[in-house]
C-alpha positions as a printed Julia matrix, in Angstrom:
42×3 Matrix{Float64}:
 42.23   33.92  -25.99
 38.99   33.97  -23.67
 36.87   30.67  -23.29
 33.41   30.79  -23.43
 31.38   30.78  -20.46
 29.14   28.27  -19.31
 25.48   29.73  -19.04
 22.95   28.49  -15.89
 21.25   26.87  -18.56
 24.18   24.46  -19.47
 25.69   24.48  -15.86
 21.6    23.13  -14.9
 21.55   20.28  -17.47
 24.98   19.4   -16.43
 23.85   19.22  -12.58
 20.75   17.55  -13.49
 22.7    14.95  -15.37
 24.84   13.86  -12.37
 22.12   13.94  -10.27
 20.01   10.91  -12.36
 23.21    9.31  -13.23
 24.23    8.89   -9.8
 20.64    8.36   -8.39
 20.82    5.2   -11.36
 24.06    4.14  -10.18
 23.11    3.79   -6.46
 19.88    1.89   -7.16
 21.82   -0.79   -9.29
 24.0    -1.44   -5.98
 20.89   -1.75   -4.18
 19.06   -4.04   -6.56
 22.72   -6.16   -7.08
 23.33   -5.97   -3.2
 20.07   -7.83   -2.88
 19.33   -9.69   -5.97
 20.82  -12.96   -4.15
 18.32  -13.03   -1.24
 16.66  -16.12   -1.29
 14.09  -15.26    1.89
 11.46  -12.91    1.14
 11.32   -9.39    2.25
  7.58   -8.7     3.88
């Protein structure tokens, strides 16, 4: 039996969800890296 293949239009979505997932996930390390700074940043 053949699987179905994946068309540029689901193989897209797919790229452009693990693109804003991981751009989400390596802005919360930022943000938690730095939440405990007590000194301003100017």
């Amino acid at each position: 039996m053949e699987k179905p293949k994946m068309s540029g239009t689901e193989l897209g979505a797919l790229w452009m969800t693990y693109q804003k997932k991981t751009m989400i996930s390596r802005i919360l390390e930022y943000f938690i890296e730095h939440a405990d700074d007590k000194k301003p940043n100017i």
